[in-house]
N, C-alpha and C positions, 0 to 999 in steps of 0.2 A: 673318701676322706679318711684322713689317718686317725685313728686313736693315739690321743695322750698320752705319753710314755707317765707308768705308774712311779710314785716317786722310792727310792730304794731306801725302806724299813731296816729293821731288823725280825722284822713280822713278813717283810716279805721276802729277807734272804732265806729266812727258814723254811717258809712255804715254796721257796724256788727251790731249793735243797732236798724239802720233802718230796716235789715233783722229779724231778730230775731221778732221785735214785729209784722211785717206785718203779720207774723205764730201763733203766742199765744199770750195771753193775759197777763200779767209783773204787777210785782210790781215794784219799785224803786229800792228796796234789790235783788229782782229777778235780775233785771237787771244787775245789779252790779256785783253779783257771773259769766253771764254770760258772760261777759267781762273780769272779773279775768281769767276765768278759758280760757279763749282765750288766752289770757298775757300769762300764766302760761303753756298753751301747744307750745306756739310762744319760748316760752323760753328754754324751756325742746327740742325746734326742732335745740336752737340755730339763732331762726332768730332775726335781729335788732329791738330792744326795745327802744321808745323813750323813755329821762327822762321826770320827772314828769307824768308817767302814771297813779298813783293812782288822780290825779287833773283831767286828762283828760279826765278820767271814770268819775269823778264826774261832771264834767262840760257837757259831752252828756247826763246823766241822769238827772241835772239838767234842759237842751234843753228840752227836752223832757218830763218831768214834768209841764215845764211852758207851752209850745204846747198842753197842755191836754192828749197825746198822750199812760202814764201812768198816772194814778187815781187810786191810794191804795184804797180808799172807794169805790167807783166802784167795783174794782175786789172783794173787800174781801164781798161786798153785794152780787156781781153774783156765786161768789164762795160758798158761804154760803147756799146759796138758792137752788144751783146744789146741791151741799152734799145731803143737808137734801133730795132734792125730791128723790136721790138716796138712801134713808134711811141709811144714817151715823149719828151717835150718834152728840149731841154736845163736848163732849168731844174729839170726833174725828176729828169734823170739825174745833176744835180750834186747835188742835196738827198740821192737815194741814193748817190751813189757817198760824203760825206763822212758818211750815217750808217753808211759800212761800213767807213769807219775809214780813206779817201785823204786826205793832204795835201792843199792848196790848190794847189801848184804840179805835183803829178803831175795832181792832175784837171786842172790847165788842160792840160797837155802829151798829156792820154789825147783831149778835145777835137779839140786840135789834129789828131794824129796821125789822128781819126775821119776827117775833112775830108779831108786829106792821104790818106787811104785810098780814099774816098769819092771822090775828086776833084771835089770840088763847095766852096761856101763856107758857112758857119755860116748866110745866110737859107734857101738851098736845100736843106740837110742838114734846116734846120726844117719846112721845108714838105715832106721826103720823111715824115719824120717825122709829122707829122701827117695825109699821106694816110692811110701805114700804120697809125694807129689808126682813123680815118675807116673804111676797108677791114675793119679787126678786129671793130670795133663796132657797122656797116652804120651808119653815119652819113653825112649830105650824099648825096651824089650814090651812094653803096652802099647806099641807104634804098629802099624801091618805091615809085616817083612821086607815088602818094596818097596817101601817108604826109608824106613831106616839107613841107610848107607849114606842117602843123598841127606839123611836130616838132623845125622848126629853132631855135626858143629853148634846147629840149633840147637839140639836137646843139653847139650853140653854147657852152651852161655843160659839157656834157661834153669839150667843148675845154679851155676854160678851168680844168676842175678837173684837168684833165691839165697842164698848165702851159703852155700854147700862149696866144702875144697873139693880141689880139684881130683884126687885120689879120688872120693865117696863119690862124686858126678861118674868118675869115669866105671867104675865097678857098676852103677845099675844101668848108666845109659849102653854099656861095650854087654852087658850078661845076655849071655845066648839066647834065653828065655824067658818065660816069666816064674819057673819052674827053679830054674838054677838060683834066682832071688832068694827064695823060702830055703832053698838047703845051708844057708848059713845060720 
């Protein structure tokens, strides 16, 4: 038998808010969806919904912004940084980082700051990047030699659907080695 959907406070968007981030990391927007979508399943259960709920989501996310507790530049700098070491494209990283709910001008800035960390420029950051899934995924030159010739189309669209141009794809999957990678 099912429990009674609890009815949506303001005492329990807070305590769902407090739950939620003690488990992952939030943006603001993050937050917000995940509190709608609480409302929205409370609702769909039929249980008591306070009025003025869209204030009260805004008013714990605002708590919680002023507590430091979420920090959009934060996440979208730790976020950006994860990607890339994971070898995700920039293109990729920005498609995630704005469905986690960053602004346009913090992601450019979480970007920047990569670089700036990195000490390298946005092509070489690309092309680290793209080793690093190259290496993940044993594609190009991380492939066993007899493999490769028949599997570079492959390795090629699995560049590509990682969001890498087709220039950066073609330099680590065509490199002779894994040797020739590291000398630029």
């Amino acid at each position: 038998m099912r429990r009674p959907a609890r009815p949506i406070t303001a005492q329990y968007l807070q305590n769902a808010a407090a739950f939620y981030l003690e488990r992952y990391p939030a943006t603001a927007e993050g937050l917000r969806r995940v509190l709608r979508r609480r409302v929205r399943k409370a609702e769909i259960a039929e249980a008591p919904v306070m009025d003025g709920v869209e204030a009260a989501i805004e008013a714990v996310v605002q708590r919680f912004v002023s507590a430091g507790a979420i920090d959009d530049k934060e996440f979208a700098q730790t976020k950006a940084r994860s990607l890339h070491r994971r070898g995700t494209s920039s293109r990729m990283t920005r498609h995630k980082l704005k469905l986690a709910g960053v602004d346009a001008g913090t992601l450019d800035r979480a970007l920047v700051a990569l670089d700036d960390e990195l000490d390298t420029d946005p092509e070489r950051r690309e092309r680290q990047a793209a080793i690093a899934l190259a290496r993940r995924r044993r594609l190009g030159p991380f492939r066993p030699e007899a493999e490769r010739a028949d599997r570079r189309h492959r390795d090629l669209a699995a560049m590509a659907r990682a969001g890498f141009a087709l220039a950066v794809a073609r330099k680590v999957i065509d490199a002779a080695d894994v040797a020739a990678l590291d000398d630029d």
